[in-house]
C-alpha positions as CSV (number, residue, x, y, z in Angstrom):
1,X,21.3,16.8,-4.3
2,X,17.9,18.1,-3.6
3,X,14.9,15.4,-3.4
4,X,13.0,15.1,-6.6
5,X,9.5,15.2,-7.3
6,X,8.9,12.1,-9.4
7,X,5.6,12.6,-11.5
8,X,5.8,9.6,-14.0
9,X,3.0,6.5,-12.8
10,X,-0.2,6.5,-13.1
11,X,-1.4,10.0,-12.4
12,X,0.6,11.6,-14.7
13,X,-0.2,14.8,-12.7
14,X,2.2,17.2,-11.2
15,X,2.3,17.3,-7.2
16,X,2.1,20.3,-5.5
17,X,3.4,21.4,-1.9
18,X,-0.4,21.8,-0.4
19,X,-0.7,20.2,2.6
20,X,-4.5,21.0,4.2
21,X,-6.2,19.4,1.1
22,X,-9.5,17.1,1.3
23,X,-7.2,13.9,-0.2
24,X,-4.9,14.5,2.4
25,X,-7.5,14.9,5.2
26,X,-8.9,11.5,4.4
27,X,-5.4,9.8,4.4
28,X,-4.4,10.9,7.7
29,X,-8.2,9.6,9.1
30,X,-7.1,6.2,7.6
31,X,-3.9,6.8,9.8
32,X,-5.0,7.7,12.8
33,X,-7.8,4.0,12.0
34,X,-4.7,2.2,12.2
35,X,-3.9,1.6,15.8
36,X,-7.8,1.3,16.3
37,X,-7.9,-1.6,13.9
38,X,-5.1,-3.6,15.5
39,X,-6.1,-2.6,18.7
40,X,-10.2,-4.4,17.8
41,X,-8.0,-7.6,15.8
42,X,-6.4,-8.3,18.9
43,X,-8.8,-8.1,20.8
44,X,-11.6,-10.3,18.4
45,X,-13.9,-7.4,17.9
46,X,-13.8,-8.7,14.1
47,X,-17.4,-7.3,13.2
48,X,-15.8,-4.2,14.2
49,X,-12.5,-4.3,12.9
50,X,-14.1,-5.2,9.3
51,X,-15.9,-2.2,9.6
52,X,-12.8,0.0,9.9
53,X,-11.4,-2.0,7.4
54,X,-14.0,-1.5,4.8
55,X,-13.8,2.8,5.7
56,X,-10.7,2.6,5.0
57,X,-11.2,1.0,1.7
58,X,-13.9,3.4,1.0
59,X,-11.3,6.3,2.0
60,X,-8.8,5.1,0.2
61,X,-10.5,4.8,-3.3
62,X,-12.2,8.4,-2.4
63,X,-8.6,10.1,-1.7
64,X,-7.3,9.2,-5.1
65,X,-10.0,10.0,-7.0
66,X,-10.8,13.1,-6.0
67,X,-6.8,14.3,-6.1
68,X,-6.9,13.5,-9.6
69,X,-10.5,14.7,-10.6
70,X,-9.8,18.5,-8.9
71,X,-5.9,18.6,-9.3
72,X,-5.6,17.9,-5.8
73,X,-2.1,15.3,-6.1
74,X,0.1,16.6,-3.5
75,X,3.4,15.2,-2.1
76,X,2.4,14.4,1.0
77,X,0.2,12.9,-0.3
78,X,1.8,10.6,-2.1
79,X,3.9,9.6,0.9
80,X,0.4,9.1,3.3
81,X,-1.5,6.9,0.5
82,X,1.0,4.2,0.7
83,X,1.9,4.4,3.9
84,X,-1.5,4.0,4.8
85,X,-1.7,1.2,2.6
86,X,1.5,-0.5,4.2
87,X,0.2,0.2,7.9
88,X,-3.3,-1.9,7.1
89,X,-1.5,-4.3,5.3
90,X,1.3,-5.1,8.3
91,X,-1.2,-4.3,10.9
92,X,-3.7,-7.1,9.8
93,X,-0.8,-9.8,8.7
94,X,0.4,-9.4,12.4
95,X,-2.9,-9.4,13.9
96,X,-4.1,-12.5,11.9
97,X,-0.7,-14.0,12.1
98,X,-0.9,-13.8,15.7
99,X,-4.6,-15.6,16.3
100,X,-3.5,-17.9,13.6
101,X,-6.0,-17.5,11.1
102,X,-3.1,-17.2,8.4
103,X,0.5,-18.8,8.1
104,X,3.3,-16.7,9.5
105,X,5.0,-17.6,6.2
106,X,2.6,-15.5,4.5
107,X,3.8,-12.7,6.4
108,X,7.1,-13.5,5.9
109,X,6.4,-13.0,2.1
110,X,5.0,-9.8,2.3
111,X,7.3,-8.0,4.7
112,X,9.9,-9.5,2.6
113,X,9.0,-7.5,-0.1
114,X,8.7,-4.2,1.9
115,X,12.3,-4.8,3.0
116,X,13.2,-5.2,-0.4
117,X,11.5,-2.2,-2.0
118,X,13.6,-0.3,1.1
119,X,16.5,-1.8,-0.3
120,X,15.3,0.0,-3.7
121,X,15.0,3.5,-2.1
122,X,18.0,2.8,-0.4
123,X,19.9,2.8,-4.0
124,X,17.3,5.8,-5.4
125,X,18.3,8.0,-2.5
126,X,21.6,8.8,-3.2
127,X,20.3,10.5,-6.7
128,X,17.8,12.5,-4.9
129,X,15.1,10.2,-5.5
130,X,13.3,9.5,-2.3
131,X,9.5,7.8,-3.3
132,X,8.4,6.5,-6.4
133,X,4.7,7.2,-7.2
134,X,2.0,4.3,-6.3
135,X,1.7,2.1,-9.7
136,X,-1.4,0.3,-10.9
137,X,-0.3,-2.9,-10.3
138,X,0.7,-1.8,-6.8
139,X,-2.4,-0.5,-5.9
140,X,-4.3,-3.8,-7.4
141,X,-2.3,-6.1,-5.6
142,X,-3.1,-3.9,-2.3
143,X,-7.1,-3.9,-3.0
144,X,-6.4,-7.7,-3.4
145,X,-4.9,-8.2,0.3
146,X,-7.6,-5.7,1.6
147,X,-10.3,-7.8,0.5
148,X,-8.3,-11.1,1.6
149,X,-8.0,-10.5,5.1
150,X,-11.8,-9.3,5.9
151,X,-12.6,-13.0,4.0
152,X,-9.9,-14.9,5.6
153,X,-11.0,-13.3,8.9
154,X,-14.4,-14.1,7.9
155,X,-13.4,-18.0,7.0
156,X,-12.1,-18.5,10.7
157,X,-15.2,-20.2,11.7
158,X,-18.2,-22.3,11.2
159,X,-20.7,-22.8,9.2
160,X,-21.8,-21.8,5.2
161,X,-20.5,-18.0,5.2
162,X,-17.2,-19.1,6.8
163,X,-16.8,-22.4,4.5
164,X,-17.1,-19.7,1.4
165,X,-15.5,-16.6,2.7
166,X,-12.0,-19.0,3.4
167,X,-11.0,-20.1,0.1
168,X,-12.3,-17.1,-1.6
169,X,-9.8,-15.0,0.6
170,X,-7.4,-16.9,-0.1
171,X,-7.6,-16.7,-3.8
172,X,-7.8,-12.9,-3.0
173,X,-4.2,-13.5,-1.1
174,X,-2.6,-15.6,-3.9
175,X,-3.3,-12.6,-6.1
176,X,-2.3,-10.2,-4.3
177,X,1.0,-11.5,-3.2
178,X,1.9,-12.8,-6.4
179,X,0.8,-8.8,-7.9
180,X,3.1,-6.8,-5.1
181,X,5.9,-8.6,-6.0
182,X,5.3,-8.3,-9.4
183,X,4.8,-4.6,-8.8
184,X,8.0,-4.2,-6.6
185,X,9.6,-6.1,-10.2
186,X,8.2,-2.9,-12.1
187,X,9.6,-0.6,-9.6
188,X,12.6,-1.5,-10.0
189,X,12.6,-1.1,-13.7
190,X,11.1,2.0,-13.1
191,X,14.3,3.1,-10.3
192,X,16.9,1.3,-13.1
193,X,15.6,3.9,-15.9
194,X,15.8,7.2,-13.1
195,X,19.4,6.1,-12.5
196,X,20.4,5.8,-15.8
197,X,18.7,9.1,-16.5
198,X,20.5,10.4,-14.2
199,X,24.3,9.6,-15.2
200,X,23.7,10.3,-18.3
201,X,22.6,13.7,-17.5
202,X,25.8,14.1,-15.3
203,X,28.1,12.5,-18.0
204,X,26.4,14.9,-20.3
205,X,26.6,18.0,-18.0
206,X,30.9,17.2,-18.2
């Protein structure tokens, strides 16, 4: 069974097969940030580090607003946006994890909940299903952990900007943990419908 081009999510538009599109051009630049991003956490260039963070922020609202505005929503597309999204988010858990500015149980959460929406793809693929599109909720609950991190790094200091940025980060963190899983909940409401779509068509089709 061929792989299938699922449209439903928030879009609503139809991807196409371009490739060299201006979306797609700013997705792979928040790529290639990645390893430059780890590379400046490790190292406790945070001034930095926050400042790739925020381009990619910047990047990542710009991609997705102009595929939709000029009917630019490609497939690759929708495979770079989250991984993009993923990358920054395991990149900065590790890096933060690893100077101890958060709990390694917070990581432990949120890669738990990659390895379970692999488990979900897992079960699409063998009906030809290999992505499902980025969801509101999912992209909320990743613009929450983008803006926790930058504030948690902030809060691991002194002093009155440090006192503030810490707990507002981590209300930034709660939310966003608590709206990715919530959003991996939808997803697999959404994958439970595609299945049984899919035998019905096949019961239908005998």
């Amino acid at each position: 069974m061929g792989e299938r081009d699922v449209v439903a999510g928030t879009t609503g538009a139809t991807a196409s097969d371009r490739v060299l599109t201006v979306p797609n051009v700013l997705s792979s630049l928040r790529l290639v940030g990645v390893p430059v991003f780890l590379w400046l956490i490790l190292h406790e260039h945070d001034g930095y580090a926050l400042l790739v963070l925020m381009a990619s922020g910047v990047t990542d609202y710009l991609d997705g607003k102009i595929a939709r505005r000029f009917g630019l929503v490609s497939r690759l597309g929708r495979l770079l946006d989250p991984l993009a999204d993923r990358l920054y988010i395991l990149t900065t858990l590790l890096g933060l994890a690893y100077r101890d500015v958060i709990p390694w149980w917070l990581v432990v959460v949120l890669l738990g909940r990659e390895a379970f929406m692999a488990l979900v793809l897992l079960w699409l693929r063998p009906h030809g299903y290999h992505t499902l599109p980025v969801h509101f909720i999912g992209k909320a609950a990743t613009f929450n952990l983008l803006y926790a991190f930058p504030l948690m790094l902030l809060g691991d200091g002194d002093g009155t900007l440090a006192a503030v940025a810490l707990p507002v980060g981590w209300a930034f963190a709660w939310w966003g943990t608590a709206l990715y899983w919530l959003a991996a909940l939808l997803y697999v409401a959404q994958a439970a419908s595609l299945v049984r779509a899919d035998r019905a068509a096949a019961r239908a089709a005998t």
